[in-house]
N, C-alpha and C positions, 0 to 999 in steps of 0.2 A: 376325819371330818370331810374332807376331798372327796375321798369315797364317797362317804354318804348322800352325799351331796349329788353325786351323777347320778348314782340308787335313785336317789327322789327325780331327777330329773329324766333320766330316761323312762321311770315305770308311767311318767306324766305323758313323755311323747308316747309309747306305748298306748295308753289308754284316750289320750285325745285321737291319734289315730286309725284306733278299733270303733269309737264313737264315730269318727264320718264317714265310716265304712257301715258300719250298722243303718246309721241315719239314710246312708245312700242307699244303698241293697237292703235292708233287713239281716235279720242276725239268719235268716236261713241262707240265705245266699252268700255274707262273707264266706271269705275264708283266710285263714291264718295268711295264705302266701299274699293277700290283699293289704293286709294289713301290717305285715310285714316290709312290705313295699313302701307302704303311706309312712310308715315309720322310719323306715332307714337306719332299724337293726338287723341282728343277727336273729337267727334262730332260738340259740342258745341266750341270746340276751332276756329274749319275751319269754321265753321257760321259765326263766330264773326268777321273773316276777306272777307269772299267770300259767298254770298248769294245762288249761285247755280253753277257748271256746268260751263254754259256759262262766271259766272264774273270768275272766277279760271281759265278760258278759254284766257280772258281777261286781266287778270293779267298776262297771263306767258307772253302773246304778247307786254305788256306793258313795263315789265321789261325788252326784249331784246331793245326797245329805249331809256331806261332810262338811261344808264350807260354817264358818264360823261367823254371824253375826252380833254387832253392839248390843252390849246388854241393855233391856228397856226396863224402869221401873213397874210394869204390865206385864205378865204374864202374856195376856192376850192382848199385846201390845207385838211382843214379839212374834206368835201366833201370825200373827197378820204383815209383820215385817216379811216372815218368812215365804209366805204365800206368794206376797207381791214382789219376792227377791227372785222368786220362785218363775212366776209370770214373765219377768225381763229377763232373768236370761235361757228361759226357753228360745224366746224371739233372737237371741242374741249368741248363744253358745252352742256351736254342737254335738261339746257331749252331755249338756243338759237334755236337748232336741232327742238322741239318741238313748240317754236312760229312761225318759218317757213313753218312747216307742218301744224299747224289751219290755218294759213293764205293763202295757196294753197286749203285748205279744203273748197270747197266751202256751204258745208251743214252743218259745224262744226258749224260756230259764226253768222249763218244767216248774211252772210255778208251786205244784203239788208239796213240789221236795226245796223249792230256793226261794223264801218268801217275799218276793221284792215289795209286793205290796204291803205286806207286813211289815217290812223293816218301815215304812213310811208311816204306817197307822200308829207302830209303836212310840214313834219321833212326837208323833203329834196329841198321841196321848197322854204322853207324859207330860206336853207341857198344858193341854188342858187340865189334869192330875190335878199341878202343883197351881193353877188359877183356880181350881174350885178349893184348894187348900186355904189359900191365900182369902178366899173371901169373895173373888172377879165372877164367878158364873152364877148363877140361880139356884136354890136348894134341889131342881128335881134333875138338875142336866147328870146324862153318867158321861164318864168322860171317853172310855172306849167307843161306845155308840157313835157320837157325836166327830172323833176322831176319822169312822169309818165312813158315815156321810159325806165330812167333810172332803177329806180322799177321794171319793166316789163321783161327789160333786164336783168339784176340783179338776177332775182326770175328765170329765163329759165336758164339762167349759173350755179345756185348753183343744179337743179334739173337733169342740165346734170352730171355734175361733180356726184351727188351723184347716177346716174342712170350708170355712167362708172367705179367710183371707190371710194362710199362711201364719194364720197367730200377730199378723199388727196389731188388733185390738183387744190383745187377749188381758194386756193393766187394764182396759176399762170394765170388760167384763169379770174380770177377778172381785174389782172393787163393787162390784154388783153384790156379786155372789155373798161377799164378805157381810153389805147393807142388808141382805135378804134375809140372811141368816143368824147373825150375832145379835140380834135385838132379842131371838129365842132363846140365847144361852145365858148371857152377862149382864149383869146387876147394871139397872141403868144410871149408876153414877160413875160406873167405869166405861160403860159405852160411850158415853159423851164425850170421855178423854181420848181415845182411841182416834187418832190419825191413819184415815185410810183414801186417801188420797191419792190419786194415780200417777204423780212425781213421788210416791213415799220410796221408793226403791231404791233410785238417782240416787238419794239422800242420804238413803239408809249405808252402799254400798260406797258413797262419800265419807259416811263417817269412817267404812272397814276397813279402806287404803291407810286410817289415820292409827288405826292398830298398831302394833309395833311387829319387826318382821319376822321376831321368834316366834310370833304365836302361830301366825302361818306355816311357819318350815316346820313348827313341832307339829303341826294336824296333818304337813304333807308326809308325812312319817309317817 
């Protein structure tokens, strides 16, 4: 278990410090010995977890959908948790900062062959999926479409905000985005419920600390 335990903790310094190397330089300009350095392993250590480049590339993109939020009775409750968890720690994390920029990067992760944006559309489609299941969206929404917009939209708001002011207002503009759009999708007696609110984050990420700590060590696995 000891083991295991430095596994997850080193592969974390690892990819926390290929994320402020990307974020700083671009993924074309790192280089392994960069990152290498900001880490304060071996060679052989970052092998052992990231094969080149591109998976380290992969990894930091991974990790910003990995994180595990409170369950909501909303589908599209969560939907919007996840946006606005999204929004904060852009402004706040750098390997959040850093999986958003490979992912705009269109020469980074040869996006042709490593779907980063796909792996996002598919996250978000699924839980529109199981809200129009549930009864939450409108008869005509489909939910892929709608997942790809939203992504699309999504990625244009965080690169305005950080092209006007480093992303400080990027929770208000999310929560824009969120108003602008969701009255199109969702049956307006779940709209009503829907807390979108620009402390909803805080809050949200208050309730996650309150998790128990297996659930985190088993996702950082």
């Amino acid at each position: 278990m000891a083991r295991q335990e430095r596994a997850i903790r080193t592969r974390r310094t690892i990819l926390e410090a290929a994320a402020a190397v990307f974020d700083e330089r671009g993924y074309t300009s790192a280089t392994i010995g960069e990152i290498l350095e900001r880490a304060g392993v071996t060679k052989g250590a970052l092998y052992f977890h990231f094969g080149s480049k591109e998976e380290l590339a992969l990894g930091v993109f991974e990790e910003q959908l990995a994180i595990s939020l409170p369950p909501q009775s909303s589908r599209l409750q969560e939907l919007v948790d996840s946006g606005l968890v999204l929004a904060l720690r852009l402004r706040t994390e750098p390997l959040v900062r850093a999986s958003v920029g490979l992912a705009l990067d269109q020469g980074a992760l040869g996006l042709d062959r490593t779907p980063a944006f796909g792996m996002w559309i598919d996250q978000t489609t699924r839980t529109l999926a199981d809200a129009k299941a549930g009864g939450e969206l409108l008869p005509h929404v489909d939910a892929t479409e709608t997942a790809e917009l939203l992504v699309a939209s999504f990625s244009g708001v965080q690169l305005l905000s950080q092209l006007r002011c480093q992303r400080q207002d990027l929770e208000h503009r999310v929560v824009l985005l969120f108003h602008h759009m969701l009255p199109g999708v969702a049956v307006p007696a779940v709209l009503a419920r829907l807390d979108i609110s620009p402390d909803r984050a805080e809050r949200v990420l208050g309730e996650r600390r309150l998790l128990p700590v297996a659930e985190d060590v088993a996702e950082a696995g």
